[in-house]
KEMAR-670127 format. One record per residue: residue in one letter; z, y, x of N, C-alpha, C, CB in turn. Coordinates in steps of 0.001 Angstrom, whole numbers, padded with zeros to 6 digits, always signed. Each point is the difference from the previous one (the first is absolute). Glycine has a CB too. Layout:
<pts>
AZYXZYXZYXZYX
...
</pts>
This chain:
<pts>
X+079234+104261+135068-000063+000868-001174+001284-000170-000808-002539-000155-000064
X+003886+001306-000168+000090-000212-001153-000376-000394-001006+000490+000793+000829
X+000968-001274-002030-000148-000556-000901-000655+000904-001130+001764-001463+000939
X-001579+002857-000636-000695+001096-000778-001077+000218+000129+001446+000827-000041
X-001755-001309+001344-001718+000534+000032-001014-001660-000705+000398+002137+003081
X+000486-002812-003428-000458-001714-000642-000148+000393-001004+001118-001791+000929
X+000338+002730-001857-000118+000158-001253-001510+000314-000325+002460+000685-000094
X-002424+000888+001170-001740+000958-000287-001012-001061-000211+000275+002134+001804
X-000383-002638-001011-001270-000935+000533-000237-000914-001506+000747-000310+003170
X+000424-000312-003525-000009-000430-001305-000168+000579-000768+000886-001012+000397
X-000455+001963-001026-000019+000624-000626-001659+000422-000556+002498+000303+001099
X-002936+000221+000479-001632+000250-000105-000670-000960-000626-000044+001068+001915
X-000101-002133-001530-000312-000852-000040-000402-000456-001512+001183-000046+002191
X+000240-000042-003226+000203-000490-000633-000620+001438-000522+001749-002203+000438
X-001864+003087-000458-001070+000906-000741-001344+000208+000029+001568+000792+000115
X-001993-001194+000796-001334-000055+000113-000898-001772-000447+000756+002293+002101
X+000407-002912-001938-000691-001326-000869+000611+000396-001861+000305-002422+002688
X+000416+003337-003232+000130+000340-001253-000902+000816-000504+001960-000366+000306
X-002758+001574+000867-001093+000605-000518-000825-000789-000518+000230+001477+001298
X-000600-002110-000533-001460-001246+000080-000143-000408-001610+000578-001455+002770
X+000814+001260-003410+000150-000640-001162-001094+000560-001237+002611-000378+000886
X-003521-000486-001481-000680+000763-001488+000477+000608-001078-001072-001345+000364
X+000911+002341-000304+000648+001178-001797-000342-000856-000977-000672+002714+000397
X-000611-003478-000626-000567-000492-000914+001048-001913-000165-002907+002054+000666
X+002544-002773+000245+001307-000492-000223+001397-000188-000530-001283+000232+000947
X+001439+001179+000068+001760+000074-000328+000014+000456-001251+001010+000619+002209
X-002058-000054-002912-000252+000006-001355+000398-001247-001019-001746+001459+000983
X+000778-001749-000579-000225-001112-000718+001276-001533+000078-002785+001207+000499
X+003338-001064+000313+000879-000694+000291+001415+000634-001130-001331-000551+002803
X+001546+001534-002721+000920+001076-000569+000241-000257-001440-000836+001699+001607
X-000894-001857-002451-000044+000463-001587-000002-001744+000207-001580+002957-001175
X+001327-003563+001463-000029-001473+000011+002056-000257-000341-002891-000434+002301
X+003393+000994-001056+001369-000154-000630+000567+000573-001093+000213-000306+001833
X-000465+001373-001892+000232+000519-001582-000240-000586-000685-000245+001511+000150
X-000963-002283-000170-000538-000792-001788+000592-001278+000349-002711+001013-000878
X+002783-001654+002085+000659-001380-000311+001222-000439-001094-000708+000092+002322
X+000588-000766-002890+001181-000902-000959+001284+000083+001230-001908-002206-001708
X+001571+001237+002626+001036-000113+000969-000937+000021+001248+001937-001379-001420
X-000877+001307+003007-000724+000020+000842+000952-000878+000878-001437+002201-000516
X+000325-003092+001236+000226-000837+001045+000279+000280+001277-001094-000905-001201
X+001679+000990+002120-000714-000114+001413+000926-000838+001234-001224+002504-000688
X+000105-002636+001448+000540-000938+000924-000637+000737+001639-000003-002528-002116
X+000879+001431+002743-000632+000047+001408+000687-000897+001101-000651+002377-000585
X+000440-002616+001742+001041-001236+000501+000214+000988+001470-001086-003054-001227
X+002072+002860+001622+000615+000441+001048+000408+001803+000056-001367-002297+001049
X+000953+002707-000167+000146+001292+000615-000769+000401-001370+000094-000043+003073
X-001298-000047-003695-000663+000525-001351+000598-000205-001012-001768-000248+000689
X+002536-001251-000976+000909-000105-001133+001141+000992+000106-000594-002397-000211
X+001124+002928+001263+001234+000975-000277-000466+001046-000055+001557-000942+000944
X-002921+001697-001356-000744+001064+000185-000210-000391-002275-001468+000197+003909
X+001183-001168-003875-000055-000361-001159+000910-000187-000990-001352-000562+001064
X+002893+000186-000305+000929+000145-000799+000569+001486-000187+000327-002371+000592
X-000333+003098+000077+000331+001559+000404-000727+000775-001163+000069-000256+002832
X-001586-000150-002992-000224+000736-000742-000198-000225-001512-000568+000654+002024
X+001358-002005-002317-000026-000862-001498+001556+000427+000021-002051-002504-000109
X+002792+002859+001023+001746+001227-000455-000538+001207-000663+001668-000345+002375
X-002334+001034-001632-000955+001053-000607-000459-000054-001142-000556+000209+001727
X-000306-000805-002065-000832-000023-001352+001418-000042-001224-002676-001660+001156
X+003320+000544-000703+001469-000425-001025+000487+001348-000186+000935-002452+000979
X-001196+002812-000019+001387+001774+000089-000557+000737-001306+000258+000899+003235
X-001722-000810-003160-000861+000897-000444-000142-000803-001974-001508+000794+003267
X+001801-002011-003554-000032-000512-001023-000993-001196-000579+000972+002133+000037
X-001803-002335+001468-000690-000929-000659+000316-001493+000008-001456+001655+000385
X+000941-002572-000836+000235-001045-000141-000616-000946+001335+000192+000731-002642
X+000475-000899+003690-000391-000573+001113+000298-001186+000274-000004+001758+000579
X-000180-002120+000568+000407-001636+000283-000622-000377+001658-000326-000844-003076
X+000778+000090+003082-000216-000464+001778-000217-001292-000283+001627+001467+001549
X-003135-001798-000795-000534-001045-000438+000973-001250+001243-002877+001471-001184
X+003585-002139+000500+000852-001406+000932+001173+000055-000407-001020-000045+002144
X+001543+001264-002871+001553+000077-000328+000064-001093-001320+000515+002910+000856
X+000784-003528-001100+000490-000623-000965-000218+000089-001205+001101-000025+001254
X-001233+001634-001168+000050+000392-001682-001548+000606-000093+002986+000807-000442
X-003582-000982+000793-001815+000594-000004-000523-001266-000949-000556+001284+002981
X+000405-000293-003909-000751-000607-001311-001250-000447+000605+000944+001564-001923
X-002151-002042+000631-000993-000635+000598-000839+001216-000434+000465-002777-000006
X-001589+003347+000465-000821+000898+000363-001226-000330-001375+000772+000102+003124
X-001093+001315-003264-001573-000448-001281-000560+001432-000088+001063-002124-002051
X-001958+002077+000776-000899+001354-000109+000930+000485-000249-002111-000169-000666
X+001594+001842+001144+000732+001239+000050+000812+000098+000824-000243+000224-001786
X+000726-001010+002593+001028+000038+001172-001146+000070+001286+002331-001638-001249
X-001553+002203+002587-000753+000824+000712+000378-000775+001392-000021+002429-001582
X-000265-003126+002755+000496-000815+001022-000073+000810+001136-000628-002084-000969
X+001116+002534+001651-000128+000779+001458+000486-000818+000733+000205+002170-000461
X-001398-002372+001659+000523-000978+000932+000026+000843+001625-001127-002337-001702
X+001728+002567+002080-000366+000875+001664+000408-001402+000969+001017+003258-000458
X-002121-002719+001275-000197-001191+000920-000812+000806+001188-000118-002218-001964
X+000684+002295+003268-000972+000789+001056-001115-000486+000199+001556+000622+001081
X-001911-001802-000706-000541-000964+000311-001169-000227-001221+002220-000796+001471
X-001549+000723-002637-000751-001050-000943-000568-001266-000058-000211+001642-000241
X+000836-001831+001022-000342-001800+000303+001392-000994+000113-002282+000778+001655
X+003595+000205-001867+001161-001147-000220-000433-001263-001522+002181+002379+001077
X-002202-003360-000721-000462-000877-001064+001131-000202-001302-001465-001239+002034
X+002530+001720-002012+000661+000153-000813+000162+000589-001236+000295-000422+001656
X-000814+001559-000710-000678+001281-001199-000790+000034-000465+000508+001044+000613
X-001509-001796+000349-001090-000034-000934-000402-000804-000763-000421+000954+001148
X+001354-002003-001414+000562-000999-001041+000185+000530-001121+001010-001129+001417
X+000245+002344-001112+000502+000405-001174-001024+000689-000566+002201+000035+000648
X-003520+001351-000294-000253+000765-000201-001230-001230-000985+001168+002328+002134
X-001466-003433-001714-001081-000444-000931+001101-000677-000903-002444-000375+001574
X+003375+000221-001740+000884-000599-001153-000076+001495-000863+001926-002148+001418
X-001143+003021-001012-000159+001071-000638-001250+000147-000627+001500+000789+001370
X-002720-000778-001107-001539-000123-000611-000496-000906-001202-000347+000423+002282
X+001318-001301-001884-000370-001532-000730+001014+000516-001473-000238-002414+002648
X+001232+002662-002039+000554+000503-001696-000115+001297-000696+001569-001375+000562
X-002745+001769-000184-000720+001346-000775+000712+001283+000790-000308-001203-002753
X+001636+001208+003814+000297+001410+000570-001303+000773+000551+002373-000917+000678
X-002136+001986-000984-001236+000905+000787+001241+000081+001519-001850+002051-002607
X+000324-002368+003945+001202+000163+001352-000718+000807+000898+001237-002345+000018
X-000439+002766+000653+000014+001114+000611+000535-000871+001560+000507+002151-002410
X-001064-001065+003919+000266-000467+001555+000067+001252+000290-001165-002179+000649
X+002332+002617+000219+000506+000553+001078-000567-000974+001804+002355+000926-002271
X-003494-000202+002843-000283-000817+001466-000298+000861+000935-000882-001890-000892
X+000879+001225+001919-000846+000739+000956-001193-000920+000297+001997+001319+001053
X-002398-002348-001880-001327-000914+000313-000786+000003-001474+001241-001807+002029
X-001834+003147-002480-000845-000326-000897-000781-001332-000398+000104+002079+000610
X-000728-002672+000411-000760-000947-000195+000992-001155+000059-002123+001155+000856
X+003351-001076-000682+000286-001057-000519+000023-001101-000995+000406+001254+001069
X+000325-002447-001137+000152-001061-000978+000257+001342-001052+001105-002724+001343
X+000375+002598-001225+000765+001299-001432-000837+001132+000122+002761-000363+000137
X-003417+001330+001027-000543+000871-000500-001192-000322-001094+000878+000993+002108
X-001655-001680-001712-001353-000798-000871+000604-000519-001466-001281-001115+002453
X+002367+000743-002463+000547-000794-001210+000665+000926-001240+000515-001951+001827
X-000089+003158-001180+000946+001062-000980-001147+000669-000761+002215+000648+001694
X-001955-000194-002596-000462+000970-001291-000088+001097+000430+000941-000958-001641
X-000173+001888+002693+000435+001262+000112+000219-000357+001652+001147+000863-002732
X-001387-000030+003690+000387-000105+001505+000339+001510+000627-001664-002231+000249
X+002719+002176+000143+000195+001601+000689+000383-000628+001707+001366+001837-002668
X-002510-001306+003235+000194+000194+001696+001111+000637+000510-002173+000169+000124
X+003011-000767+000342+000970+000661+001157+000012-000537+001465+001460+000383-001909
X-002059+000087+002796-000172-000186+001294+001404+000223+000794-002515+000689-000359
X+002383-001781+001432+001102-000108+000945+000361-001768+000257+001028+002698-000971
X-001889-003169+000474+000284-001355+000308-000753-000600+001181+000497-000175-002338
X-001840+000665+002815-000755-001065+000912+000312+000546+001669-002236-000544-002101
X+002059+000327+003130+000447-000196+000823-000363+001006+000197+000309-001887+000385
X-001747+001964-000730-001109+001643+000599+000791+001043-000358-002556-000627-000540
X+003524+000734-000886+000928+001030-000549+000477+000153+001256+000595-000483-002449
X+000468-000556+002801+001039+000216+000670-000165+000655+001478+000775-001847-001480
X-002176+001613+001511+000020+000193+001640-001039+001861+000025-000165-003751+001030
X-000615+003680-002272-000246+001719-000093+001532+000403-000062-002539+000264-001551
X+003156-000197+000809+001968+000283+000077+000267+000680+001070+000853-002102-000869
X-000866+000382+002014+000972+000421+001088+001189-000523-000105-000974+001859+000190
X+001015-002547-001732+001536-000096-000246+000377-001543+000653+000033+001685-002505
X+001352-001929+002808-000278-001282+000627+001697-000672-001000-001780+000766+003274
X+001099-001371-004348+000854-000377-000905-000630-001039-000467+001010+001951-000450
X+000431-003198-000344-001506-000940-000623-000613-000103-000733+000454-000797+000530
X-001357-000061-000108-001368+000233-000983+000253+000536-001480-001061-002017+001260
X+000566+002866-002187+000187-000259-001433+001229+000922-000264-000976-002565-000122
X+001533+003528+000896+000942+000656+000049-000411+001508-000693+000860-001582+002080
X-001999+002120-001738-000737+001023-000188-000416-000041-001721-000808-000049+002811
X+000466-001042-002567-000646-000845-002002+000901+000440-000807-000846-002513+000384
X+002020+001815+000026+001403+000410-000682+001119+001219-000381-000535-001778+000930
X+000222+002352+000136+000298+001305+000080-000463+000960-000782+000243-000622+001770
X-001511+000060-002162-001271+000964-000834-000041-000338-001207-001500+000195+001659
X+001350-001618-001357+000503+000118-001195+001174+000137-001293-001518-000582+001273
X+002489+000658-000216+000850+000456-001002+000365+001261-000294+000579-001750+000411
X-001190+002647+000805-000269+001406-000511-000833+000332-001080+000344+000366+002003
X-001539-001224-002175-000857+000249-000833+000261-000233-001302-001190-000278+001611
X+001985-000609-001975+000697-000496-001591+000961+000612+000051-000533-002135-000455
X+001489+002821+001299+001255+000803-000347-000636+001256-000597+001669-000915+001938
X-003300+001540-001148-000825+000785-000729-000316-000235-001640-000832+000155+002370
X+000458-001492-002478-000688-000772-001117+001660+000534-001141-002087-002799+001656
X+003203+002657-001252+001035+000201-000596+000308+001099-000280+000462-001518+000720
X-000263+002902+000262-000316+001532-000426-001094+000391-001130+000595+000330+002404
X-001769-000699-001954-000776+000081-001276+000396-000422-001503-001435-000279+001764
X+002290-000978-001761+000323-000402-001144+000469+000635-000539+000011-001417+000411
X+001317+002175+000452+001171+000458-000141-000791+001399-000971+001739-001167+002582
X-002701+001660-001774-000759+001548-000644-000567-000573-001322-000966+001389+002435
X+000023-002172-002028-000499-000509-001788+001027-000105-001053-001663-001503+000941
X+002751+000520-000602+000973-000047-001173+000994+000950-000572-000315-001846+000782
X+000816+002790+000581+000939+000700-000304+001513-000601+000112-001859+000994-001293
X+002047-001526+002043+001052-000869+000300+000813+000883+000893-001261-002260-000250
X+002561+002543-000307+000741+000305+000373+001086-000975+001223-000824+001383-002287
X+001381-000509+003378+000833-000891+000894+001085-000835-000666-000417+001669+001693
X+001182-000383-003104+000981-001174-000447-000092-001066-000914+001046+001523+000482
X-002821-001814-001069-000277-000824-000491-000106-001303+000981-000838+001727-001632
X+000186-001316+002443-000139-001286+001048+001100-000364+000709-002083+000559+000357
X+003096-000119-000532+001146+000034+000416+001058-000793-001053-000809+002202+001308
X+000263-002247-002278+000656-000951-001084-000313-001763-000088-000209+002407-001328
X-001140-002168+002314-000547-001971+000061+000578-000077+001350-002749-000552-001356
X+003252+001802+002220+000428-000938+001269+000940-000913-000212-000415+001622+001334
X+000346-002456-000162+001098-001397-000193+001580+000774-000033-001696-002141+001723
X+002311+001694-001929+001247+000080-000462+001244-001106-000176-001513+001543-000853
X+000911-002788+001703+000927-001490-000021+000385-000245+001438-001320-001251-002026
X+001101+002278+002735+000029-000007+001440+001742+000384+000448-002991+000857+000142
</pts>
């Protein structure tokens, strides 16, 4: 197979585990960022760069963000909002952070593909994105690794989460264009 007919296949893929996703959720996940004071988020590996990607985003857009492990990440409390994405929900790291986040009054929020997980069970707020368990991968067809599909989706799905913003606020390109980096 061409590399074009991989793209398709992906491509599909990664849309039909974004349908799956809840309106009511992605709701609720949405006005949750709006009202936060500030917002947290984390994730470790292949999910942490899904997590940093979309804490550039939020910055673009004006809010007050942070990446939970960086240097300069204040300490977390009420009114601040924790997003943790994790495919799995069972990296123990996160789900460290996501009950630290709890413990200091953040309302938190999970990005998974294991509802019943540790972090799914533990978050305030949970939005399903499928493409993480093997069964995903192998309805697919796709033969990539594991957790590839998760990722994919989810970062389609918060680049979504980000268009919406973009409509709610009224944010213009050359506003967001004024927080891009510029020390580069």
């Amino acid at each position: 197979m061409a590399v074009k007919g991989r793209i398709a296949r992906l491509a599909k893929g990664i849309s039909e585990h974004c349908s799956r996703i809840d309106e009511r959720s992605t709701k609720r996940l949405i006005d949750s960022l709006e009202c936060a004071n500030r917002v947290f988020i984390a994730g470790a590996g292949r999910s942490g760069l899904v997590a940093r990607a979309f804490a550039m985003r939020l910055m673009h857009l004006g809010f007050r963000v942070h990446v939970v492990g960086e240097v300069t990440t204040p300490g977390a409390r009420a009114g601040d909002l924790l997003l943790v994405i994790s495919g799995s929900g069972e990296t123990n790291s996160m789900a460290c952070v996501l009950q630290r986040g709890k413990d200091h009054g953040a309302k938190t929020a999970a990005i998974t593909s294991n509802p019943k997980s540790t972090i799914g069970k533990k978050a305030s707020m949970l939005v399903y994105v499928g493409g993480k368990s093997a069964r995903d991968l192998a309805r697919s067809g796709l033969k990539v690794p594991l957790g590839t599909p998760f990722e994919l989706s989810s970062m389609v799905f918060l680049d979504a989460v980000i268009e919406e913003l973009v409509h709610r606020h009224e944010k213009t390109a050359h506003e967001m264009h004024l927080r891009h980096a510029n020390l580069e």
